[in-house]
MDAnalysis code that builds the backbone (N, CA, C; Angstrom):
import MDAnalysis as mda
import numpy as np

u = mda.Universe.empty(663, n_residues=221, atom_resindex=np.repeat(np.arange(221), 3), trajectory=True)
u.add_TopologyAttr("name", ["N", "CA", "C"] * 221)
u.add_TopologyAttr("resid", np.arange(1, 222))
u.add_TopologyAttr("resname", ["UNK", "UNK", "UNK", "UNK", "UNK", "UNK", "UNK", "UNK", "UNK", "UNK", "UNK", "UNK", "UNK", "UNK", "UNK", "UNK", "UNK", "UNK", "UNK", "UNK", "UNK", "UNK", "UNK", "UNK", "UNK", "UNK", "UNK", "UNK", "UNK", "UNK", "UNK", "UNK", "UNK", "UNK", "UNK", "UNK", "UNK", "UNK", "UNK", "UNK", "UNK", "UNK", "UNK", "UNK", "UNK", "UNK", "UNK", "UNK", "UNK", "UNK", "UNK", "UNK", "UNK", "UNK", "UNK", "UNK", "UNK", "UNK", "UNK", "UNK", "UNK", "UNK", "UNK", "UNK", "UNK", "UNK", "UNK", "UNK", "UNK", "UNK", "UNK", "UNK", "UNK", "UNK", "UNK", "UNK", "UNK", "UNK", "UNK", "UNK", "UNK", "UNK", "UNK", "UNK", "UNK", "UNK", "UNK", "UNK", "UNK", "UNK", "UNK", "UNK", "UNK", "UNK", "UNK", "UNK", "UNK", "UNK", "UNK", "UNK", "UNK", "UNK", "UNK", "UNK", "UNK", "UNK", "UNK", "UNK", "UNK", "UNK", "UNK", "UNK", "UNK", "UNK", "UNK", "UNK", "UNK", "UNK", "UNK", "UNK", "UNK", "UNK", "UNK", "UNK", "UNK", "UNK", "UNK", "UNK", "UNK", "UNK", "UNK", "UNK", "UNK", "UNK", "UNK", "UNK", "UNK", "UNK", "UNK", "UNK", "UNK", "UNK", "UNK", "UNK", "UNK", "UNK", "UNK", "UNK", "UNK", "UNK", "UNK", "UNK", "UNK", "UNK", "UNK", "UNK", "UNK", "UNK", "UNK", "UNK", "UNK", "UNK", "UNK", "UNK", "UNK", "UNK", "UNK", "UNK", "UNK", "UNK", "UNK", "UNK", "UNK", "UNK", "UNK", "UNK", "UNK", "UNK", "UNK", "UNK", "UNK", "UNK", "UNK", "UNK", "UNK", "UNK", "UNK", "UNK", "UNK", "UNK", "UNK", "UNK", "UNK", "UNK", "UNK", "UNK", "UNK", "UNK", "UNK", "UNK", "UNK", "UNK", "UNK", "UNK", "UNK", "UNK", "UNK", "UNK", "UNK", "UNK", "UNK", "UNK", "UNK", "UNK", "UNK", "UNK", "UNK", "UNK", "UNK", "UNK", "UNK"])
u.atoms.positions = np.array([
    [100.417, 58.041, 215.283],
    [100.119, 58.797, 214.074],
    [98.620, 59.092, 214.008],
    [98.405, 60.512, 213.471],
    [96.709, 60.818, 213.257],
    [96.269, 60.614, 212.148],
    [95.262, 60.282, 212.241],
    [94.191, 60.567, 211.001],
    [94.710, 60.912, 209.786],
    [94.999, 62.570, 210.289],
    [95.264, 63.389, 209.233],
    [96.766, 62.809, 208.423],
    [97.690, 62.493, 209.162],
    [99.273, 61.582, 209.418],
    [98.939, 60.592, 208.300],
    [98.371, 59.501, 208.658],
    [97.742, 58.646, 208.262],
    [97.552, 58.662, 206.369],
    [96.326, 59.589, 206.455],
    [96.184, 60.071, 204.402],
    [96.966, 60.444, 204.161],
    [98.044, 61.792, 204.757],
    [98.715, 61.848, 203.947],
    [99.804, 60.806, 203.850],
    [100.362, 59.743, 204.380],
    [100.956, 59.100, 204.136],
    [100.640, 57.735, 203.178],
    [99.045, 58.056, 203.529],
    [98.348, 56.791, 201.988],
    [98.630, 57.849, 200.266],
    [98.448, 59.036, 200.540],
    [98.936, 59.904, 199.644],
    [99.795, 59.610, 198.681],
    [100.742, 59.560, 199.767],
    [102.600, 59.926, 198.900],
    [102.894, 58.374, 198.636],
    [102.191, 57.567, 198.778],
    [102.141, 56.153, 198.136],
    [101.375, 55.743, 196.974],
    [100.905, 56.655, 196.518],
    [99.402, 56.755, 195.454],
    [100.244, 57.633, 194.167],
    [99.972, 56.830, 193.057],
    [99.922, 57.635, 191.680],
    [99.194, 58.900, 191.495],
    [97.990, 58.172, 191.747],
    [96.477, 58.647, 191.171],
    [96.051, 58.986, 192.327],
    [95.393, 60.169, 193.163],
    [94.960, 60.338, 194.068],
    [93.621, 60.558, 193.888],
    [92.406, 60.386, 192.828],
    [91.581, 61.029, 192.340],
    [90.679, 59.480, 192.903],
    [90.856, 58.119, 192.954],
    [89.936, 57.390, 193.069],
    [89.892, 57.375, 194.716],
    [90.858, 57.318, 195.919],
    [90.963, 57.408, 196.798],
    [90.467, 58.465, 197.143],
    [90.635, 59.571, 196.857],
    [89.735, 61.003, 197.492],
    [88.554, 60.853, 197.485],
    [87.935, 60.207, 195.968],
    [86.177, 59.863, 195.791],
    [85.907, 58.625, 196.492],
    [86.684, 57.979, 196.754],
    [86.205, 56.981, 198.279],
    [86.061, 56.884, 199.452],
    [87.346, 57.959, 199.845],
    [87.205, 58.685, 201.187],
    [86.754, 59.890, 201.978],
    [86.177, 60.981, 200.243],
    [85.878, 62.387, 200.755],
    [84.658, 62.280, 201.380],
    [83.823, 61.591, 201.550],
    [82.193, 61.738, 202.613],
    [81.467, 62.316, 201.656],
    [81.324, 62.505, 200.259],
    [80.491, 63.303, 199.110],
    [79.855, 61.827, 198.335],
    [78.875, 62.153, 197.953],
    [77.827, 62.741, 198.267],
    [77.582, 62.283, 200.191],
    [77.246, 63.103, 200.288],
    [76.760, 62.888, 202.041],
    [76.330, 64.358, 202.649],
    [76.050, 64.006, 203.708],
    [76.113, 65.348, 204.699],
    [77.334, 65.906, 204.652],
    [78.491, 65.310, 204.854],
    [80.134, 66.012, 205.529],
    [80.552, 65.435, 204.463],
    [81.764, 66.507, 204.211],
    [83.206, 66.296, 203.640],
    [83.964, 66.126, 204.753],
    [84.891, 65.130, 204.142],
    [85.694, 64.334, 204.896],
    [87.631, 65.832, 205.018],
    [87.381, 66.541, 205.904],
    [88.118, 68.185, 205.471],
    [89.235, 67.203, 206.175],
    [89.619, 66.432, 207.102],
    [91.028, 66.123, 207.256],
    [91.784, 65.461, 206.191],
    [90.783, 65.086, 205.794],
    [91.226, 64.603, 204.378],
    [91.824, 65.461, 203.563],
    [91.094, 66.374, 202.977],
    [91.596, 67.969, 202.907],
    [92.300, 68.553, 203.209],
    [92.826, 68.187, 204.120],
    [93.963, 68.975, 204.848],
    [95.040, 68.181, 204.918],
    [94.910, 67.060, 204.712],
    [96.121, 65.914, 204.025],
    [96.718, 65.920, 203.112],
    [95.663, 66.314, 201.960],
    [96.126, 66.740, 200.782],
    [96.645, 67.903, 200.517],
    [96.193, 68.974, 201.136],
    [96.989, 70.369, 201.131],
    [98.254, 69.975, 201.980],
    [98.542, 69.489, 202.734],
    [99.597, 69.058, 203.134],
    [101.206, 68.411, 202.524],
    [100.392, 68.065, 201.599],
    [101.281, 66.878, 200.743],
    [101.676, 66.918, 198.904],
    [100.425, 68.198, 198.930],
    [100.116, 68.133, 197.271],
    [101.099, 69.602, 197.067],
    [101.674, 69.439, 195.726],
    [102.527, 70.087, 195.027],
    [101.673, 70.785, 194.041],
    [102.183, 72.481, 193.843],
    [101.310, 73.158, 193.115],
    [100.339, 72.365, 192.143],
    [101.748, 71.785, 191.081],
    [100.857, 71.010, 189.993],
    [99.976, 70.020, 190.595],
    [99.741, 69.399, 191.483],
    [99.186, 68.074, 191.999],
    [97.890, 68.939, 192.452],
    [97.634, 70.015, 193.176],
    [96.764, 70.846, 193.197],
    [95.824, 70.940, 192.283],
    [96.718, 72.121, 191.160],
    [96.322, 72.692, 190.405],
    [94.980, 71.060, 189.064],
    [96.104, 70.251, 188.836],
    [95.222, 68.706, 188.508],
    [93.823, 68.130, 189.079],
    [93.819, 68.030, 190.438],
    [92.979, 68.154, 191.151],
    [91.401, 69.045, 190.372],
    [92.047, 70.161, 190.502],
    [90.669, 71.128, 190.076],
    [90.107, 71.379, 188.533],
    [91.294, 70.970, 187.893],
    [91.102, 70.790, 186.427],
    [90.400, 69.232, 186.677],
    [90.706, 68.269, 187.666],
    [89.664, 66.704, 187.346],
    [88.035, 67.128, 187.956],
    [88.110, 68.060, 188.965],
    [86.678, 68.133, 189.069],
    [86.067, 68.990, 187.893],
    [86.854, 69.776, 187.135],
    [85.854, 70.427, 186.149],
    [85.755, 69.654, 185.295],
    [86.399, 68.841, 184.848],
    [85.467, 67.916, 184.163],
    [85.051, 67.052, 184.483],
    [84.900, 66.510, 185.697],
    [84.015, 65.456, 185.764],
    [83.102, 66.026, 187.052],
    [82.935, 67.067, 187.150],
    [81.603, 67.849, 188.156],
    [82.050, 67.496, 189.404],
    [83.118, 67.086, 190.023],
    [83.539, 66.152, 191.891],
    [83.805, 67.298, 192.301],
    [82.806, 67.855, 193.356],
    [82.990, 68.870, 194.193],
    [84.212, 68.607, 195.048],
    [84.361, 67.258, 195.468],
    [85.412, 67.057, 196.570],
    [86.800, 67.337, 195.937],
    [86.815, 67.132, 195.088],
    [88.300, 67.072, 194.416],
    [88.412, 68.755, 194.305],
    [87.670, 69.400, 193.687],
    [88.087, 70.809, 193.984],
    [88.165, 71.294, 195.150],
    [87.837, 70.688, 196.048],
    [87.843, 71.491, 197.616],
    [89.079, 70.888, 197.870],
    [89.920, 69.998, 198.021],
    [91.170, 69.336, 197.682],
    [92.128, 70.293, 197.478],
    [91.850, 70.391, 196.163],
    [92.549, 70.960, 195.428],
    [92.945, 72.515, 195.409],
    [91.522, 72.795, 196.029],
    [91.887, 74.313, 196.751],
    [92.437, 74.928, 197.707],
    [92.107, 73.971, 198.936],
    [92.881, 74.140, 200.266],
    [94.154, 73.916, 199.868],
    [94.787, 73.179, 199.032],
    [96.134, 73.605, 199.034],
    [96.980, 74.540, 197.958],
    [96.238, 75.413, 197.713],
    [96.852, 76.855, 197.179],
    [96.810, 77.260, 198.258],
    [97.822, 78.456, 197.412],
    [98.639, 79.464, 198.577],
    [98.716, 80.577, 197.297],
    [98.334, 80.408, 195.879],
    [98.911, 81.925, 195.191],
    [97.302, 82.882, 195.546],
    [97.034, 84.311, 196.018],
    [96.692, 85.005, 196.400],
    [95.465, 85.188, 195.208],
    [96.067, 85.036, 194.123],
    [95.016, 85.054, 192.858],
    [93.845, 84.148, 192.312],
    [94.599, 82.880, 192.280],
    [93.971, 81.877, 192.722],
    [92.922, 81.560, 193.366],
    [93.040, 81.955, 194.544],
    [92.558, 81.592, 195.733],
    [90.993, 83.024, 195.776],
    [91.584, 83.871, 194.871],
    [90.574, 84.631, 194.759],
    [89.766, 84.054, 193.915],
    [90.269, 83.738, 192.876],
    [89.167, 82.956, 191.805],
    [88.043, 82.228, 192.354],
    [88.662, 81.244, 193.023],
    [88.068, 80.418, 193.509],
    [87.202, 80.557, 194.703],
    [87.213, 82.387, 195.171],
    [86.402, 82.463, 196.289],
    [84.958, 82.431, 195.288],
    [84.636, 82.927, 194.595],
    [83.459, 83.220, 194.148],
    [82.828, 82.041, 193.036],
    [83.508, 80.681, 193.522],
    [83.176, 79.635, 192.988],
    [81.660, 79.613, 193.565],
    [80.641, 78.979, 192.511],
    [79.003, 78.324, 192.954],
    [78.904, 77.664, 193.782],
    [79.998, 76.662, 194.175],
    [80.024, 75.586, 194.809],
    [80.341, 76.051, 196.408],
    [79.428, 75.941, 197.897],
    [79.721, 76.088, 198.227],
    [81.224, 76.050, 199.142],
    [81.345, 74.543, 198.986],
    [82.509, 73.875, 199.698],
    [83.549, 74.312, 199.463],
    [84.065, 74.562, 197.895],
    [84.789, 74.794, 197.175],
    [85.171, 76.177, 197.589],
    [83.851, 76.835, 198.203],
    [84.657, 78.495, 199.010],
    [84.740, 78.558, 200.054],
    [84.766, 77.082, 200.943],
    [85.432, 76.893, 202.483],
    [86.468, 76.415, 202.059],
    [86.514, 75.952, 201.208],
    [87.955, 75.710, 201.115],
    [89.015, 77.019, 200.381],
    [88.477, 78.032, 200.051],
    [89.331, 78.767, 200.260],
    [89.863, 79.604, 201.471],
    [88.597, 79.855, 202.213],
    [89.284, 79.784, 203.605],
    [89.537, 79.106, 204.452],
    [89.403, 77.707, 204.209],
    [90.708, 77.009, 205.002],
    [92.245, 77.091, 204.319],
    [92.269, 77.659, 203.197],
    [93.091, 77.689, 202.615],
    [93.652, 79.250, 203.013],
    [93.620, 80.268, 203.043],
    [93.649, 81.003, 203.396],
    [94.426, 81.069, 205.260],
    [93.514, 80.345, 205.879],
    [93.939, 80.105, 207.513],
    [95.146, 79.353, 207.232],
    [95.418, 78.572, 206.748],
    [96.586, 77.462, 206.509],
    [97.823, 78.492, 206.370],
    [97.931, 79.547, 205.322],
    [98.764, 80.311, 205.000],
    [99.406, 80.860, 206.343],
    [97.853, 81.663, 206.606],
    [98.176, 82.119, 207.729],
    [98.326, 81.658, 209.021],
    [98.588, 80.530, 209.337],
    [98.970, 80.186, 210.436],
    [101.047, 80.362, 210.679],
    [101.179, 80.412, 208.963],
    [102.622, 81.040, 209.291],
    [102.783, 81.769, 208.608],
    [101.758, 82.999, 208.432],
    [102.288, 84.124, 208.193],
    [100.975, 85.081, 208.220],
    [100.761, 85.476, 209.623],
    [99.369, 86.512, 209.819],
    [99.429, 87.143, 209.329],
    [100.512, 88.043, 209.274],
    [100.249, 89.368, 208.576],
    [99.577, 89.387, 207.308],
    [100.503, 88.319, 206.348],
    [100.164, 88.646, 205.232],
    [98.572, 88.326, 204.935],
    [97.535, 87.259, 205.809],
    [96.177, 86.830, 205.934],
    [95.392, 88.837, 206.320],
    [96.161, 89.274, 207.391],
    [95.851, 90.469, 207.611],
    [95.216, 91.688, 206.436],
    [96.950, 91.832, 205.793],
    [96.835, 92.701, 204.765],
    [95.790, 92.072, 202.972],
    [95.648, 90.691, 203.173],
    [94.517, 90.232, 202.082],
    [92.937, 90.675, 202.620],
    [93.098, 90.375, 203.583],
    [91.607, 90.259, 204.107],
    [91.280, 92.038, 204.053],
    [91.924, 93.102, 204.262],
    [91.708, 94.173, 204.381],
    [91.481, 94.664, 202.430],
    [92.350, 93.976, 201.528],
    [91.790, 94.339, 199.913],
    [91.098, 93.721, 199.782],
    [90.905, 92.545, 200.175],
    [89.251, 91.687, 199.429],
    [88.340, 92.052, 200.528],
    [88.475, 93.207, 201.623],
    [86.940, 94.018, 201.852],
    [86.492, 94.760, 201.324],
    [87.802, 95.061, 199.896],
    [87.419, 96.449, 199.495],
    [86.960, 96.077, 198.229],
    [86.769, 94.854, 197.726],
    [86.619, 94.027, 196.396],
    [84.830, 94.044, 196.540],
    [84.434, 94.893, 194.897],
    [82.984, 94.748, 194.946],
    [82.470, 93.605, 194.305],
    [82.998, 92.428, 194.626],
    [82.717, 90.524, 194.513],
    [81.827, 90.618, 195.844],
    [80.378, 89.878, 196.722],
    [80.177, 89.840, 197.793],
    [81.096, 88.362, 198.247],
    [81.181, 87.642, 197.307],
    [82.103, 86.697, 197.684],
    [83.596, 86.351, 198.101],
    [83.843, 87.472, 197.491],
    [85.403, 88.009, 197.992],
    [85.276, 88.351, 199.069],
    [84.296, 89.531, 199.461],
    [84.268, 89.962, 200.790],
    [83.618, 88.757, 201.329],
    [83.322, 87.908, 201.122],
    [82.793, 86.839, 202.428],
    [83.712, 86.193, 202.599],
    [85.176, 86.025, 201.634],
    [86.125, 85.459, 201.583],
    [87.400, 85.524, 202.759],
    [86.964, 87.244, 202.653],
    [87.661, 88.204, 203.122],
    [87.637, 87.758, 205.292],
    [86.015, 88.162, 205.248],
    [85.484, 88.183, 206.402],
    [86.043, 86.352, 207.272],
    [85.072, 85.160, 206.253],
    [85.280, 83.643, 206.745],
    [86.381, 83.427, 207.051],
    [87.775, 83.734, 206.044],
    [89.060, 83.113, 206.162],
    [90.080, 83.389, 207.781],
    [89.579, 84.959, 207.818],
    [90.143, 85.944, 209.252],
    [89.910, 86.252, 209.853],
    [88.423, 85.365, 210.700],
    [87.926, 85.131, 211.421],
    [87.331, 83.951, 211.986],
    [88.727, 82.947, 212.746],
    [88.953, 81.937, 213.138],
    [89.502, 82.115, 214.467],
    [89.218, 81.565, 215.188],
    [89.557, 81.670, 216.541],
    [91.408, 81.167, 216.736],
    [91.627, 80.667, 215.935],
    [93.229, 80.292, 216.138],
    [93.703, 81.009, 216.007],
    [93.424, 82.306, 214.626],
    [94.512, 83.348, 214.386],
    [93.815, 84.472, 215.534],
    [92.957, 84.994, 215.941],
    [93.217, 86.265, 216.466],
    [93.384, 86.026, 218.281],
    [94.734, 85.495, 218.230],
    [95.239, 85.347, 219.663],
    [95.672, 86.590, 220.219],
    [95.627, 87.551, 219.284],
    [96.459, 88.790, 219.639],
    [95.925, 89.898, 219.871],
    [95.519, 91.030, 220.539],
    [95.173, 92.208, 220.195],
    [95.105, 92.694, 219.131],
    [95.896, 92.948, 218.463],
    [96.055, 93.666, 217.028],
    [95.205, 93.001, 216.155],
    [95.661, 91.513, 215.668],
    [95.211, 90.344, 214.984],
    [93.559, 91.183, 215.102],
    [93.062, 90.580, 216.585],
    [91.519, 90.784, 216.586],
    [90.972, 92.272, 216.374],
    [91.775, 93.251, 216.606],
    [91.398, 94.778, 216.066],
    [90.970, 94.525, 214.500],
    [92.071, 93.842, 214.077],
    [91.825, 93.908, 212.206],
    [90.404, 93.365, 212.024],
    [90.765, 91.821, 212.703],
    [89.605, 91.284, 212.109],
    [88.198, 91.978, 212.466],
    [87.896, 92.745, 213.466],
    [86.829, 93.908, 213.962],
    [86.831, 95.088, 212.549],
    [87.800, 95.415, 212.022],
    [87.870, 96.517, 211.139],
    [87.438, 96.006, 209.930],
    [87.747, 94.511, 209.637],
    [87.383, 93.844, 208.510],
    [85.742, 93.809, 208.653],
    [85.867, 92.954, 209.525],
    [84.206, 92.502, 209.333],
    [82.884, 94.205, 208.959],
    [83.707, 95.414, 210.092],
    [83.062, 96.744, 210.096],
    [83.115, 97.027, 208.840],
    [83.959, 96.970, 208.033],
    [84.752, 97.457, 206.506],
    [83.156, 96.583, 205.150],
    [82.994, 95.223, 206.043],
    [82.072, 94.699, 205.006],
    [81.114, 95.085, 204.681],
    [80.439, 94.973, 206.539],
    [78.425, 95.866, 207.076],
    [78.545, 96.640, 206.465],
    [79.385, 97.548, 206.202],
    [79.335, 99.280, 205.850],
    [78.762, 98.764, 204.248],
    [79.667, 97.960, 203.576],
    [79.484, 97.648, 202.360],
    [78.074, 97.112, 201.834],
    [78.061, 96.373, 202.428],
    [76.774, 95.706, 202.458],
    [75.544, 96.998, 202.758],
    [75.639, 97.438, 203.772],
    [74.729, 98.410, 203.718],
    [74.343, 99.306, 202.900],
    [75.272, 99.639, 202.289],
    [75.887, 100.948, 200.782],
    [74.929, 99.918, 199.620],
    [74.830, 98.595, 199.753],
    [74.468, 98.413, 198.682],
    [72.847, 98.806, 198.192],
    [72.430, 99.115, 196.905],
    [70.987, 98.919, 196.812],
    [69.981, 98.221, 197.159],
    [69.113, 98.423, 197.286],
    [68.011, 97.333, 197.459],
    [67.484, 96.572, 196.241],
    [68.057, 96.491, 195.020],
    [67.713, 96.007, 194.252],
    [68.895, 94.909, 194.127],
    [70.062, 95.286, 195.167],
    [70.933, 93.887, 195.141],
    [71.026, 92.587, 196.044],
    [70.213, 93.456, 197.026],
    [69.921, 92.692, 198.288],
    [69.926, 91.405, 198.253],
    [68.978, 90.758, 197.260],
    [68.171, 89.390, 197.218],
    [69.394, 88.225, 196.070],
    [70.308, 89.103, 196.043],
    [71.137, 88.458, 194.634],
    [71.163, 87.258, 196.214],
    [71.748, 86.129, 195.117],
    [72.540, 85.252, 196.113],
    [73.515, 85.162, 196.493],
    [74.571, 85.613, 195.875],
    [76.016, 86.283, 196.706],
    [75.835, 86.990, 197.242],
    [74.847, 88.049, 197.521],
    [75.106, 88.925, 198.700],
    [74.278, 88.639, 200.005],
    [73.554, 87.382, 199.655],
    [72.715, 86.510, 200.685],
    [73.857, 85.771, 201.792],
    [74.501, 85.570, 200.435],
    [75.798, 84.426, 201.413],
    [76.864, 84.936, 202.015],
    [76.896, 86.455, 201.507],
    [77.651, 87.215, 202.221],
    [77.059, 88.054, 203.717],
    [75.666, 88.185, 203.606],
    [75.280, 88.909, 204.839],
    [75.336, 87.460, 206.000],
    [74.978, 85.894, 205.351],
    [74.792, 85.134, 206.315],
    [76.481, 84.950, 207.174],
    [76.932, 84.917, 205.792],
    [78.613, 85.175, 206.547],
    [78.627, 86.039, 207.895],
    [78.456, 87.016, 207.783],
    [78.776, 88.582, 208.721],
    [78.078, 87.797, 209.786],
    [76.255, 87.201, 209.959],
    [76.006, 86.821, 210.978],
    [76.934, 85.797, 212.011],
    [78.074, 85.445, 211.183],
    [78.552, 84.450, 212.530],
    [80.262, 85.114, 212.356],
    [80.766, 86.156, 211.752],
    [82.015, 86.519, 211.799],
    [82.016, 87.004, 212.889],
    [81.159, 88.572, 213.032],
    [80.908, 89.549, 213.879],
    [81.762, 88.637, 215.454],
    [80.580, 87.696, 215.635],
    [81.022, 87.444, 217.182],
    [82.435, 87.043, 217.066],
    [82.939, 85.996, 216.476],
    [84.605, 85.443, 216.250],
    [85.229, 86.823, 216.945],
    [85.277, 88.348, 216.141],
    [86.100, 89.143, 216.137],
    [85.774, 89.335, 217.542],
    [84.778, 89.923, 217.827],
    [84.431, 90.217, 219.080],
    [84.798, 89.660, 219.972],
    [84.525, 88.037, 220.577],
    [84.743, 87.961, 221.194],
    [86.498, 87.605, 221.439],
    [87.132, 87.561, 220.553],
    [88.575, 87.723, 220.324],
    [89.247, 89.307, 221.257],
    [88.424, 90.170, 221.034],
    [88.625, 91.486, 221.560],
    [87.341, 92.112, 222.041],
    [87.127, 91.480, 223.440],
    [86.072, 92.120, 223.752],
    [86.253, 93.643, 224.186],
    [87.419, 94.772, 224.696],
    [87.079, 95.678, 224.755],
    [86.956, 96.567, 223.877],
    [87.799, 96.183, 222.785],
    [87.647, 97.465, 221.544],
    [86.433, 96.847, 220.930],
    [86.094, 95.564, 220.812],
    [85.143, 95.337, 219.648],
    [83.883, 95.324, 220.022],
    [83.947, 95.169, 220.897],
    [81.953, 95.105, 221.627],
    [80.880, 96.485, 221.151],
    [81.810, 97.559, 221.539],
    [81.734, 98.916, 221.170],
    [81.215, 99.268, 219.859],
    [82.380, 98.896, 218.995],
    [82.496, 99.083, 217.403],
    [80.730, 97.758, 217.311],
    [80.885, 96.414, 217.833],
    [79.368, 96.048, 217.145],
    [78.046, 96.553, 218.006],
    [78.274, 97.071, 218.730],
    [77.166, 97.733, 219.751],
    [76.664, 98.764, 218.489],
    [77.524, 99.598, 218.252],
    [76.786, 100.723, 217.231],
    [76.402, 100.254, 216.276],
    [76.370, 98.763, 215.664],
    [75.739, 98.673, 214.656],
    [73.936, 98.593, 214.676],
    [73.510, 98.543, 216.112],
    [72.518, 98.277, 216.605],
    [71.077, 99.445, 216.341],
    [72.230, 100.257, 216.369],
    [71.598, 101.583, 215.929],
    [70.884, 101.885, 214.271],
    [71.658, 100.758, 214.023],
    [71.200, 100.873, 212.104],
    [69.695, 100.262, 211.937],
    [69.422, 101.241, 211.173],
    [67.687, 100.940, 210.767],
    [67.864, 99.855, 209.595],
    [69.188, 99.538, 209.144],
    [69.288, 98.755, 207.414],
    [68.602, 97.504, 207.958],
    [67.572, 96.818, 207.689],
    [67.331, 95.217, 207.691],
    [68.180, 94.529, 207.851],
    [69.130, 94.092, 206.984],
    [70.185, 92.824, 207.077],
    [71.065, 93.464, 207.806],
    [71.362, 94.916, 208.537],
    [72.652, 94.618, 209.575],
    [71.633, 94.609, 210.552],
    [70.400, 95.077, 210.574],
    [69.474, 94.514, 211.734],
    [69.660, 92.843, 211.930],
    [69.490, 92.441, 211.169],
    [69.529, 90.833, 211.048],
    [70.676, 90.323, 211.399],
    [72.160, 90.992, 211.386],
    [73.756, 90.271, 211.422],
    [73.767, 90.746, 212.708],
    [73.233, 91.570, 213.798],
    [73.265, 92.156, 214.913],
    [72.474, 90.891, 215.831],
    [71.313, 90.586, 215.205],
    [70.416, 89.373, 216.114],
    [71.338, 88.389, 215.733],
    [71.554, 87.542, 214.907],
    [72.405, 86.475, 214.555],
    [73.425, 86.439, 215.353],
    [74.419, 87.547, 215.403],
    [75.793, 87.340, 216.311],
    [75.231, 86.872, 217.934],
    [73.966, 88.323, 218.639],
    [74.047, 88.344, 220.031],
    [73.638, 86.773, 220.392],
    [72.963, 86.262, 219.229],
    [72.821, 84.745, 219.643],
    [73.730, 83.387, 220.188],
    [74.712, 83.792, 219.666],
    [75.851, 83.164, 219.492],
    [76.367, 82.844, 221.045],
    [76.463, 81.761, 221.221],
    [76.920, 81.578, 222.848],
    [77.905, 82.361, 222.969],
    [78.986, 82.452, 222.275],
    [80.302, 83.220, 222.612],
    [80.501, 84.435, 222.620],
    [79.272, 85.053, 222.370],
    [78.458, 86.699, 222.605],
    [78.248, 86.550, 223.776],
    [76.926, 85.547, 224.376],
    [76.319, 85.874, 225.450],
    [77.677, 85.347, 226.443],
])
């Protein structure tokens, strides 16, 4: 049995899962303890979820909402919660997000293509982080999208003013793009190399900047 095996089976033996998570999540620290996370999305029932994120709002436990998030699956939800302050709390919507989609791409497909079109930058970083994982784009197609997604964002991002530039959601959204770009790419290196080659050409600063960031990326070079 793993790790992950393991919690959730200390889990489904537990009333209260709220003192065990704050003993075992790695918070305050450097790392969250995410198999943990993924134990609990494993095991937890909407309502057991949904509890979860109502105990961190009131008592401020980042871990318990990241918990509590990875295991949604309603589409709305999961949007809410992309444009949470907290960072963790919006990896865990795309691990939450990948989870879905590991049995059911398409439908990760057809989200990620409306929350590029969502003027949240956090949605679209939502959009970009969640569907661009190296597990899901095993496929041609898969990695075309995720190339069209990430293209669908730059464009966005670029469109925006310069008086929005400096917000901090759209900070955390351009740093996003710097490490999506390659995922897609190198998922599909012949259609996608192309499509990020021309971004090279852009005079905009920050896709100047998501262009150096990616070629850095070992899995570029």
């Amino acid at each position: 049995m793993g790790r992950r095996q393991e919690y959730a089976a200390v889990l489904r033996a537990l009333d209260d899962w709220a003192p065990y998570l704050r003993e075992h999540g790695g918070l305050p620290g450097p790392r969250a303890n995410l198999e943990l996370a993924q134990a609990v999305a494993d095991v937890a029932t909407p309502e057991r979820a949904a509890a979860l994120i109502d105990d961190a709002g009131t008592y401020g436990e980042e871990y318990l909402a990241l918990c509590g998030v990875v295991a949604l699956t309603d589409p709305a939800l999961l949007r809410a919660h992309a444009t949470d302050p907290r960072w963790r709390v919006r990896e865990g919507v795309a691990m939450a997000l990948q989870r879905r989609a590991d049995a059911d791409l398409p439908w990760l497909l057809d989200l990620a293509d409306d929350w590029a079109g969502d003027p949240h930058p956090l949605v679209q970083r939502a959009a970009v982080a969640g569907l661009c994982e190296p597990r899901l784009l095993k496929t041609p197609p898969a990695a075309a999208r995720a190339v069209a997604v990430c293209a669908a964002v730059t464009a966005s991002l670029a469109a925006r003013p310069a008086s929005e530039r400096r917000n901090e959601d759209v900070r955390t959204l351009r740093k996003a793009l710097g490490y999506t770009w390659s995922v897609a790419v190198a998922a599909d290196k012949a259609n996608g190399l192309p499509v990020f080659e021309r971004l090279a050409a852009s005079t905009d600063p920050d896709v100047a900047w998501i262009v150096r960031e990616n070629r850095g990326k070992a899995r570029m070079r």
